[in-house]
C-alpha positions as protocol buffer text, in pm:
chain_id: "A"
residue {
  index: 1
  type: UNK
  ca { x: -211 y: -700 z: 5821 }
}
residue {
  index: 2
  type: UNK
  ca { x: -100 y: -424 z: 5602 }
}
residue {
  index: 3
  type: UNK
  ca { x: -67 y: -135 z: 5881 }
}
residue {
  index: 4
  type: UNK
  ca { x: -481 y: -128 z: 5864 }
}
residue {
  index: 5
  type: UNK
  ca { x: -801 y: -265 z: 5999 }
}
residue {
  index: 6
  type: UNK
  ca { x: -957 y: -559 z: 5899 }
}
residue {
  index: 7
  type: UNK
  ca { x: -1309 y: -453 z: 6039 }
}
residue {
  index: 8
  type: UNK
  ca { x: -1415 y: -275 z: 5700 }
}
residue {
  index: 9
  type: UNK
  ca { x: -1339 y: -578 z: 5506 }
}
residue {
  index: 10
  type: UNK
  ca { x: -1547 y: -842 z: 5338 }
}
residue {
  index: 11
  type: UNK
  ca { x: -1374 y: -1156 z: 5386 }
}
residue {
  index: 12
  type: UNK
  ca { x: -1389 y: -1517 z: 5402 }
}
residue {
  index: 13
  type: UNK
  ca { x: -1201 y: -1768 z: 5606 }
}
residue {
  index: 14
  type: UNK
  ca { x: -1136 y: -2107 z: 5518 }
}
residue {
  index: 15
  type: UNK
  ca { x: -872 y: -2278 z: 5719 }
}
residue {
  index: 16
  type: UNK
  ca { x: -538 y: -2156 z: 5685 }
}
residue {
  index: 17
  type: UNK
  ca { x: -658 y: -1900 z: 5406 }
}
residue {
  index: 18
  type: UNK
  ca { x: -779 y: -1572 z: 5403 }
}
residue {
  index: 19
  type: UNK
  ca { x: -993 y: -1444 z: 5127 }
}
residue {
  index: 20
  type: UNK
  ca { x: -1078 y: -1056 z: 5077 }
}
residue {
  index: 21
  type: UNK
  ca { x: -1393 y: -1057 z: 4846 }
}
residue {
  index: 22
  type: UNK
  ca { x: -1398 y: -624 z: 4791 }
}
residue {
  index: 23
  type: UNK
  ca { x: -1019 y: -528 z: 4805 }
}
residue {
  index: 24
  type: UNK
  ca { x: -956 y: -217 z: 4631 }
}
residue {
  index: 25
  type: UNK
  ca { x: -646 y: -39 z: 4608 }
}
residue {
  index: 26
  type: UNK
  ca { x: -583 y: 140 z: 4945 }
}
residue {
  index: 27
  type: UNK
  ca { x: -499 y: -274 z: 5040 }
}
residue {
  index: 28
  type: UNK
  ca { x: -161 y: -312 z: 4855 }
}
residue {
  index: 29
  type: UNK
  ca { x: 60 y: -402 z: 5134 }
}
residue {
  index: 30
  type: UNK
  ca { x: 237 y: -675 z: 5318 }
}
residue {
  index: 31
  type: UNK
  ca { x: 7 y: -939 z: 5508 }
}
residue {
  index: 32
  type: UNK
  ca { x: 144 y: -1132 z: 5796 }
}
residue {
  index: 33
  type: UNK
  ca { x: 0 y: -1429 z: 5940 }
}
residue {
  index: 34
  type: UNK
  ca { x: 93 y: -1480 z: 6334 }
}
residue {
  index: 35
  type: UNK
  ca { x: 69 y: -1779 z: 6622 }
}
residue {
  index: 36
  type: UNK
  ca { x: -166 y: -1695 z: 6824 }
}
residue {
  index: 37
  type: UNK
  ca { x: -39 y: -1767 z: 7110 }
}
residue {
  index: 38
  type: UNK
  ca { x: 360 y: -1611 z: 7093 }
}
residue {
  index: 39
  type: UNK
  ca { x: 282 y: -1332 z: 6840 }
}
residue {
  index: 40
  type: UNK
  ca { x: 548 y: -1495 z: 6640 }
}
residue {
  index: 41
  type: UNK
  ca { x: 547 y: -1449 z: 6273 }
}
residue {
  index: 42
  type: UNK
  ca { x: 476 y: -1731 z: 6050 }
}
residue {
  index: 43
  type: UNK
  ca { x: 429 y: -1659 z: 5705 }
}
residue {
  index: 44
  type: UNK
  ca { x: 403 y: -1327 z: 5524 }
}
residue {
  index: 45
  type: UNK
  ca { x: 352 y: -1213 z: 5195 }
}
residue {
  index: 46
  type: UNK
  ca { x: 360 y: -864 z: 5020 }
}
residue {
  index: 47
  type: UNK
  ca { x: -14 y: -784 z: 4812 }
}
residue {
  index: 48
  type: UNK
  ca { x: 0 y: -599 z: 4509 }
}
residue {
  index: 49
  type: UNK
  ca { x: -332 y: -504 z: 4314 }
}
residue {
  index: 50
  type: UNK
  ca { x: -385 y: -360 z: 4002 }
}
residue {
  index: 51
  type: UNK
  ca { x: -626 y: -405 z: 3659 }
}
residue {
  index: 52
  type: UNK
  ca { x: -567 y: -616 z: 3379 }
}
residue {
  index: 53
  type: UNK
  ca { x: -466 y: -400 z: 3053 }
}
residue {
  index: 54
  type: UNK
  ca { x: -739 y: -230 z: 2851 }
}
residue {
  index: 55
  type: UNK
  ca { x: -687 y: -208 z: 2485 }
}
residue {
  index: 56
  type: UNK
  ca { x: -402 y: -2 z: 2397 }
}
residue {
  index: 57
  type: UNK
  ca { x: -505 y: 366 z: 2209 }
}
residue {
  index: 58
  type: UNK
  ca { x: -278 y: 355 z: 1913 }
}
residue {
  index: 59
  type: UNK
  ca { x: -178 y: 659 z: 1682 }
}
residue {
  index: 60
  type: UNK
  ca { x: 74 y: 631 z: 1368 }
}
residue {
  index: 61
  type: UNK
  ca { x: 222 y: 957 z: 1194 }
}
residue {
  index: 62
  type: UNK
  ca { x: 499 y: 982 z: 918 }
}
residue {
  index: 63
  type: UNK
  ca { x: 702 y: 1269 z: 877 }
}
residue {
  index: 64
  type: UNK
  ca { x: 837 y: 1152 z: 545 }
}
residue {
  index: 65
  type: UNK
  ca { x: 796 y: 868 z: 357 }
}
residue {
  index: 66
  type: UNK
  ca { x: 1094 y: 703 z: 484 }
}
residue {
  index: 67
  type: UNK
  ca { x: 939 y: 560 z: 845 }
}
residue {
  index: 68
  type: UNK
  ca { x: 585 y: 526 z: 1037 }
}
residue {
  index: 69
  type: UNK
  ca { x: 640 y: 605 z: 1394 }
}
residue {
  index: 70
  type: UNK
  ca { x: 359 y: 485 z: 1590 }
}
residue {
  index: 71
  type: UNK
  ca { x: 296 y: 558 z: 2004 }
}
residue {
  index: 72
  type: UNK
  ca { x: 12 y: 429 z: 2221 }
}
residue {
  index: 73
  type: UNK
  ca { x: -142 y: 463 z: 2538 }
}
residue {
  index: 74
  type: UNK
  ca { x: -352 y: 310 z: 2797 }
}
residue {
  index: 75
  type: UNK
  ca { x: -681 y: 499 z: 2892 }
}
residue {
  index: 76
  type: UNK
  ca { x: -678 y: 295 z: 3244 }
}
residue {
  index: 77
  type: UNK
  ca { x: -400 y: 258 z: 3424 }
}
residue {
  index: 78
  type: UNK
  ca { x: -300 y: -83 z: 3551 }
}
residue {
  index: 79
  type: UNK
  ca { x: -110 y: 14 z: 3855 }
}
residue {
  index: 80
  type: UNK
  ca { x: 89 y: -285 z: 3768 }
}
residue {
  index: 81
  type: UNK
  ca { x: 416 y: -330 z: 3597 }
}
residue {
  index: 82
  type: UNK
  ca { x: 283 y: -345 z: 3174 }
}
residue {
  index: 83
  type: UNK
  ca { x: 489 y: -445 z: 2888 }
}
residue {
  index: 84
  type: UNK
  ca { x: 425 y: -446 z: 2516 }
}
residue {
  index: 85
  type: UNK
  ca { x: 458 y: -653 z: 2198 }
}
residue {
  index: 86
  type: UNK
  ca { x: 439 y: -447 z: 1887 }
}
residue {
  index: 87
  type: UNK
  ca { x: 474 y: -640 z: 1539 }
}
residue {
  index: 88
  type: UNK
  ca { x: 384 y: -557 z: 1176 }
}
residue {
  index: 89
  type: UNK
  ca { x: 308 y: -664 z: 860 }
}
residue {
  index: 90
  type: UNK
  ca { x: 271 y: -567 z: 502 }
}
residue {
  index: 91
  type: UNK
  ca { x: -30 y: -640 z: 340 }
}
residue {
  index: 92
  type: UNK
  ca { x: -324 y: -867 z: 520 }
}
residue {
  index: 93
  type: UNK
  ca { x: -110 y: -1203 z: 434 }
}
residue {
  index: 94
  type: UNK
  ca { x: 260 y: -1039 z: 477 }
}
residue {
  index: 95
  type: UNK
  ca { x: 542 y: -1198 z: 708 }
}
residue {
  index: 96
  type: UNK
  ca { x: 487 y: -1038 z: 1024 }
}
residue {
  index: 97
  type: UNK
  ca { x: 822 y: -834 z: 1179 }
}
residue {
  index: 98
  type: UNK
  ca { x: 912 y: -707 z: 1467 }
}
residue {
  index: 99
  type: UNK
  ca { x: 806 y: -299 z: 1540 }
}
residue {
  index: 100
  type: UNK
  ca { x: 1132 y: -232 z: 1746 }
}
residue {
  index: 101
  type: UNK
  ca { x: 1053 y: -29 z: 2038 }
}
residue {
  index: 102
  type: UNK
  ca { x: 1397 y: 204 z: 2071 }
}
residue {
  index: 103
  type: UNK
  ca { x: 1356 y: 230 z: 2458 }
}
residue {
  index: 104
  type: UNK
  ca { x: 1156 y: -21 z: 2651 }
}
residue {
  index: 105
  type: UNK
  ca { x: 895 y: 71 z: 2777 }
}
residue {
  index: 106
  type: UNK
  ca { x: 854 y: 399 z: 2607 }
}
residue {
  index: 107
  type: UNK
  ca { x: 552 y: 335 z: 2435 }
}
residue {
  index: 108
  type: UNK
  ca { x: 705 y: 375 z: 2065 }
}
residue {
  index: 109
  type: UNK
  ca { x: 788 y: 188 z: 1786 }
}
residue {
  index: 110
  type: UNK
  ca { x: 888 y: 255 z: 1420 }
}
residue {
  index: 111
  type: UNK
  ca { x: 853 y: 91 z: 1061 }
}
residue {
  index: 112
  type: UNK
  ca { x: 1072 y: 121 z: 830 }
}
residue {
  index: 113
  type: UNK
  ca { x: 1180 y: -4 z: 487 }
}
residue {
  index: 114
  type: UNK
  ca { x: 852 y: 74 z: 350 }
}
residue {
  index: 115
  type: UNK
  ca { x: 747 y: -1 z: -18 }
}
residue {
  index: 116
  type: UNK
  ca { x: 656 y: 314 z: -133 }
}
residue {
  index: 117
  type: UNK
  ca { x: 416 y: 301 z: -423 }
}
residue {
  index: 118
  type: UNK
  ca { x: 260 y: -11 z: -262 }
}
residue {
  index: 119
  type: UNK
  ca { x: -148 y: 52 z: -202 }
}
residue {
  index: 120
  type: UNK
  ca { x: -154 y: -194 z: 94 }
}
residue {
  index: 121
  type: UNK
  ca { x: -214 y: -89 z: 397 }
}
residue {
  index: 122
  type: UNK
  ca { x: 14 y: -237 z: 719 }
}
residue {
  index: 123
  type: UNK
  ca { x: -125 y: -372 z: 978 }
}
residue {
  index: 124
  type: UNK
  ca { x: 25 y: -314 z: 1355 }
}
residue {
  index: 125
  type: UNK
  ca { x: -38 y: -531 z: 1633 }
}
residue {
  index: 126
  type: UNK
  ca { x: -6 y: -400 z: 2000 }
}
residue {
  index: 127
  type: UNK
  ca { x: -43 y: -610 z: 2271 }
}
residue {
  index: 128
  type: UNK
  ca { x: -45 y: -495 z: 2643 }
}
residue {
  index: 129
  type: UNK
  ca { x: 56 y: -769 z: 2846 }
}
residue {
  index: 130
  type: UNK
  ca { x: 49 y: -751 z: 3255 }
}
residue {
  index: 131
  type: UNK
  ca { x: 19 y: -1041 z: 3551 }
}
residue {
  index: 132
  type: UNK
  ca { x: -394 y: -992 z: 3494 }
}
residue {
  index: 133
  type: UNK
  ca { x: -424 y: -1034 z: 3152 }
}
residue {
  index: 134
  type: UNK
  ca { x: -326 y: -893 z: 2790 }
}
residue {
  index: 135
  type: UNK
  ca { x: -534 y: -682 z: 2563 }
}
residue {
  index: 136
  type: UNK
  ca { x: -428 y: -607 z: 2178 }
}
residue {
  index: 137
  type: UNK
  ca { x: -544 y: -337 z: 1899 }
}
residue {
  index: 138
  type: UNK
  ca { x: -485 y: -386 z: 1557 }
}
residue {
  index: 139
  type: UNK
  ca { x: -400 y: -110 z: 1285 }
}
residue {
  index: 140
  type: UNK
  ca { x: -465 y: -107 z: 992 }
}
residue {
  index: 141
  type: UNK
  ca { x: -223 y: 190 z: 838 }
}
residue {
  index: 142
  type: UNK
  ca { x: -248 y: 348 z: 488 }
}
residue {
  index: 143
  type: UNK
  ca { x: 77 y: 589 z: 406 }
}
residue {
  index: 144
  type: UNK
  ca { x: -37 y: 822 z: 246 }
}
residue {
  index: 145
  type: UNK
  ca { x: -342 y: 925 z: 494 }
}
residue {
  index: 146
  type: UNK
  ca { x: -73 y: 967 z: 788 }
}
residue {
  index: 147
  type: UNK
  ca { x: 174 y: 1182 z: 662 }
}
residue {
  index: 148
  type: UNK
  ca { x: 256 y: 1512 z: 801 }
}
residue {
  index: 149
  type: UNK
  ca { x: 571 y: 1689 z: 774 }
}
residue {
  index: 150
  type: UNK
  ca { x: 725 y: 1884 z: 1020 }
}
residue {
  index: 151
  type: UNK
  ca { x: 709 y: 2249 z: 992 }
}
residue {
  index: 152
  type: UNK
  ca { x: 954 y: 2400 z: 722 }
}
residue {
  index: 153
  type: UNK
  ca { x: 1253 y: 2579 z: 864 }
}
residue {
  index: 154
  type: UNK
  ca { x: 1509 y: 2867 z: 891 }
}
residue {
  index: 155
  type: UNK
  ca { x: 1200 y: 3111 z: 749 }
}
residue {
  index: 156
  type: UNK
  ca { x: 1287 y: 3461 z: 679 }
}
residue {
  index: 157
  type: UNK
  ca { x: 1137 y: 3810 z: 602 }
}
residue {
  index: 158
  type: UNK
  ca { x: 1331 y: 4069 z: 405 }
}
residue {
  index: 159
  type: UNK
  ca { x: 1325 y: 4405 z: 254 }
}
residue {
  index: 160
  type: UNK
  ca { x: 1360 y: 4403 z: -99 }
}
residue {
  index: 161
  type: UNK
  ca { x: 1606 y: 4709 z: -219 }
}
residue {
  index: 162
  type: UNK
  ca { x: 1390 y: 5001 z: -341 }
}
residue {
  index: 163
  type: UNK
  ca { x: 1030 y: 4820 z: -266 }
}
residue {
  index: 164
  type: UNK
  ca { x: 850 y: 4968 z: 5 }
}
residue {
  index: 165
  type: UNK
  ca { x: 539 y: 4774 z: -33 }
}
residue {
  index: 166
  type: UNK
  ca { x: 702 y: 4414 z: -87 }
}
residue {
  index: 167
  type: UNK
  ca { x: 833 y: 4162 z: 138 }
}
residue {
  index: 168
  type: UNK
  ca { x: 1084 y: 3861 z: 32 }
}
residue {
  index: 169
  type: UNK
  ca { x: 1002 y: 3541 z: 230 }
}
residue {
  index: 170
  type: UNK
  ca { x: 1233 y: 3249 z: 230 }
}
residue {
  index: 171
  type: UNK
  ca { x: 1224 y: 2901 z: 374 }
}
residue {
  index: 172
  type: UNK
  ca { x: 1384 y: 2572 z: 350 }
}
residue {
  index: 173
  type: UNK
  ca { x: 1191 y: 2242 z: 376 }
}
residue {
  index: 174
  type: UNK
  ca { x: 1211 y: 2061 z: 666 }
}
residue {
  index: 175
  type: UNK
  ca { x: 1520 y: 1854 z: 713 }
}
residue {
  index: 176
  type: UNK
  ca { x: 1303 y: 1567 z: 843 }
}
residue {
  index: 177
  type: UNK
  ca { x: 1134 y: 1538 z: 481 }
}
residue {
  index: 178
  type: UNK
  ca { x: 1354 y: 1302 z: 296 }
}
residue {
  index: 179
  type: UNK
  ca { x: 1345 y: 1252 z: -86 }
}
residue {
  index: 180
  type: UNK
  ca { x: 1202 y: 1604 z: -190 }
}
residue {
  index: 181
  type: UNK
  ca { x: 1380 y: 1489 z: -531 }
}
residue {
  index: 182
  type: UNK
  ca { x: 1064 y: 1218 z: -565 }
}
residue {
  index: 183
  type: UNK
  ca { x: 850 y: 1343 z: -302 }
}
residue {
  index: 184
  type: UNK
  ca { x: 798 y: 1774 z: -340 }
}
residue {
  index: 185
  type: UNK
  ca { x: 597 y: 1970 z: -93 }
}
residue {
  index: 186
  type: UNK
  ca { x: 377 y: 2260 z: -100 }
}
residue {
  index: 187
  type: UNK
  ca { x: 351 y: 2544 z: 110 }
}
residue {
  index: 188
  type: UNK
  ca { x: 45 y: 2780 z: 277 }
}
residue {
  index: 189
  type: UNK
  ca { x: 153 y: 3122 z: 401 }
}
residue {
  index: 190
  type: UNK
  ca { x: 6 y: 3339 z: 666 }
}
residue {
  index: 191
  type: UNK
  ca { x: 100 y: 3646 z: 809 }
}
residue {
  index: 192
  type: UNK
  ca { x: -35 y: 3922 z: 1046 }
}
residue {
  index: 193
  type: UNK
  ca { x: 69 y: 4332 z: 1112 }
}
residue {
  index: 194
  type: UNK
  ca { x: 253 y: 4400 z: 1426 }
}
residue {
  index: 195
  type: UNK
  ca { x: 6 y: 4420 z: 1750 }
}
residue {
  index: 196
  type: UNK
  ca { x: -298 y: 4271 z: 1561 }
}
residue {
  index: 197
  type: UNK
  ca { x: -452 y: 3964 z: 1681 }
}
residue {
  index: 198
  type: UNK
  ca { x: -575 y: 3851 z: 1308 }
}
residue {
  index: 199
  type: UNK
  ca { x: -412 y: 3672 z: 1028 }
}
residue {
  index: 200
  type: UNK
  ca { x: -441 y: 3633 z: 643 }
}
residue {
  index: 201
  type: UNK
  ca { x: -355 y: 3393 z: 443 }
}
residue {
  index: 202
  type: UNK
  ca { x: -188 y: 3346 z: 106 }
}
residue {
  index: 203
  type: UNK
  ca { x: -487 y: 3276 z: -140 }
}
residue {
  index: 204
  type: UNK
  ca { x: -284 y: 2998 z: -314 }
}
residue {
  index: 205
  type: UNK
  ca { x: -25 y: 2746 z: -183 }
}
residue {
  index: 206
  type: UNK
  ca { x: 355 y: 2732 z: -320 }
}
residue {
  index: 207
  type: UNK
  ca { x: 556 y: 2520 z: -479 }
}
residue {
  index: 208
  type: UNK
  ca { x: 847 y: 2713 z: -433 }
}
residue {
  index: 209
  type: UNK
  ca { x: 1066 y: 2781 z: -116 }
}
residue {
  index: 210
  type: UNK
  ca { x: 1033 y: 3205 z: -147 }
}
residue {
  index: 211
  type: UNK
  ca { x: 720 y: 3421 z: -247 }
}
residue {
  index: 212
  type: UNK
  ca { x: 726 y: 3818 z: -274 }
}
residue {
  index: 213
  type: UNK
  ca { x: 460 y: 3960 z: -33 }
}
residue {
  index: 214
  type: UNK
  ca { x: 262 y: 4251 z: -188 }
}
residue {
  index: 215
  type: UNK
  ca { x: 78 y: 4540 z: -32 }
}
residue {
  index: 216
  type: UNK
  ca { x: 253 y: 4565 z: 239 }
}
residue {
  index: 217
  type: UNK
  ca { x: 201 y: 4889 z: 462 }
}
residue {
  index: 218
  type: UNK
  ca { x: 558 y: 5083 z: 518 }
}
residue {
  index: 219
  type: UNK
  ca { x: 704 y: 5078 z: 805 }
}
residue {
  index: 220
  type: UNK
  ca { x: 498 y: 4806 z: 999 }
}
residue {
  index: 221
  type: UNK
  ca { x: 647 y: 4510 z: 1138 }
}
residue {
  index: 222
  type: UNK
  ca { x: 476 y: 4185 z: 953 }
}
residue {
  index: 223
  type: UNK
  ca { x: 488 y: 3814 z: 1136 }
}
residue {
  index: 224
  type: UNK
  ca { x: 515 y: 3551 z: 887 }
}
residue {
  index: 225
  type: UNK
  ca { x: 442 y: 3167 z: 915 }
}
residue {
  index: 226
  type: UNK
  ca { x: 446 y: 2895 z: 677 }
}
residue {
  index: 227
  type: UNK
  ca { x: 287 y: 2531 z: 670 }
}
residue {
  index: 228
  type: UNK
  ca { x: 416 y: 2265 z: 455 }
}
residue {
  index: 229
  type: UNK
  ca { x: 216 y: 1947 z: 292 }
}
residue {
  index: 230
  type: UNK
  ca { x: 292 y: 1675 z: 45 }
}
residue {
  index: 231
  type: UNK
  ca { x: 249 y: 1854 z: -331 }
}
residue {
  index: 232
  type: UNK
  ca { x: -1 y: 1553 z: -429 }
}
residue {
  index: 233
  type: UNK
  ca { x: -222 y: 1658 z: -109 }
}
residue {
  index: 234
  type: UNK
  ca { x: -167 y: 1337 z: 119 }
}
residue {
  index: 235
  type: UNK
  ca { x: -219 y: 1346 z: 430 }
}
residue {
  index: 236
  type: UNK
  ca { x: -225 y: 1671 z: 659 }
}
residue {
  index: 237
  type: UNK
  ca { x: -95 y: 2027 z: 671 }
}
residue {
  index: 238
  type: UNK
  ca { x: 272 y: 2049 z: 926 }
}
residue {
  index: 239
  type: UNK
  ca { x: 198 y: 2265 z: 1217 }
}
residue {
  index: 240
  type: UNK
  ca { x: 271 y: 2644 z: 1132 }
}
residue {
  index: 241
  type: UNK
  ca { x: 677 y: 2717 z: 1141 }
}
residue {
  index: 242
  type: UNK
  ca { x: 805 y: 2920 z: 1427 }
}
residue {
  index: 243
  type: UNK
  ca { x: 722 y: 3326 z: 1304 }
}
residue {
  index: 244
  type: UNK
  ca { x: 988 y: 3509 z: 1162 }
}
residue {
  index: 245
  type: UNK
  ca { x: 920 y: 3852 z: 1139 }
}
residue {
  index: 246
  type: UNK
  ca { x: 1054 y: 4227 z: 912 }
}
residue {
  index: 247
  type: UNK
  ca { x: 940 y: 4491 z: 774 }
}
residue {
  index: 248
  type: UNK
  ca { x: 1005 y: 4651 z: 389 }
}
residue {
  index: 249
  type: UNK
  ca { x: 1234 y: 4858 z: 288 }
}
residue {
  index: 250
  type: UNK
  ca { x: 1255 y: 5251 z: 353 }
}
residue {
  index: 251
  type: UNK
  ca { x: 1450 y: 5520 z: 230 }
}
residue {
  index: 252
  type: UNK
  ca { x: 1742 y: 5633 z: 397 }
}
């Protein structure tokens, strides 16, 4: 049976049946069942164990106000084959929809369409579904306390002719952030010195897309970084932008 011993096994017998009563595991395998007499096989049969699903961990995020892309997870795993429903409503008495998963299995769906100035929350229902059993989370998901855009991009430090102790920094918003027309963003700055392990920040957050550093120390090399957030203060800060780095301008 299975390649193993059956001494270490608590089992029960009852006519043509075998019972294991503490399998764990190591006993996935193929079980055979012989004639005592020839050694010839009569019936086999392949065992596969596992764990019925837990609840699925769930976690939404919006990079713009366009879509909610939610993942999830399972803390346990089943060791058996698990598949998921994911659905979604508006409101606590909307039509529920479909949350289409763009690659099976992949743990992912998105919303989109949403009604923007709606106060509503949506509600997202995950089911985990395996041969043991199904487990489901519900989510209840307000816009506005999800969104996080991604960092801004193409940041850059300049010299500014004839200013040694200024620093032009430019940025564009992220591309991902759709509707800046309706939708504006504000930005936090920091920056460090060359070969220093410390940071400062900007005092005040921007509305613009370029801010003049001041007392800046000629001829050091300053790393800049900026963050960008929704202008009305939803949600959360983007993670810092990749550093972009320069130093100010120096006589000739």
């Amino acid at each position: 049976m299975n390649g193993t011993s059956a001494a270490g096994w608590t089992e029960a017998r009852e006519g043509d049946h075998l019972v294991l009563l503490n399998a764990s595991l190591a006993d996935d395998g193929e079980y055979t069942c012989h004639d005592a007499a020839t050694g010839q096989i009569l019936r086999k049969i392949y065992l596969k164990l596992g764990y019925p699903p837990d609840k699925p961990v769930v976690q939404c995020r919006s990079i713009s106000y366009a879509a909610i892309n939610c993942s999830w997870c399972l803390e346990t795993e089943t060791h058996l084959a698990t598949s998921f429903i994911s659905t979604y409503r508006h409101g606590l008495e909307g039509e529920a929809y479909e949350c289409p998963q763009s690659v099976p299995m992949a743990n992912v769906c998105s919303i989109t369409n949403l009604q923007l100035f709606s106060t509503d929350p949506y509600m997202l229902n995950v089911t985990a579904i395996n041969p043991l059993g199904t487990a489901t989370t519900l989510s209840f998901i307000f816009l506005d306390q999800i969104i996080k855009p991604d960092p801004p991009e193409d940041v850059k430090v300049s010299p500014i002719n004839k200013e040694r102790k200024k620093l032009l920094l430019t940025w564009k918003p992220p591309g991902s952030w759709l509707l800046p027309e309706y939708f504006p963003l504000k930005y936090s700055i920091k920056y460090s010195v060359d070969g220093s392990n410390n940071s400062k920040r900007v005092s005040r957050t921007i509305e613009e897309t370029s801010f003049t550093l001041t007392g800046i120390r000629p001829g050091v090399i300053y790393h800049v970084q900026v963050a960008a957030r929704d202008a009305l203060d939803n949600g959360e800060d983007s993670d810092w932008s990749l550093p972009a780095s320069g130093t100010a301008w120096a006589p000739e």
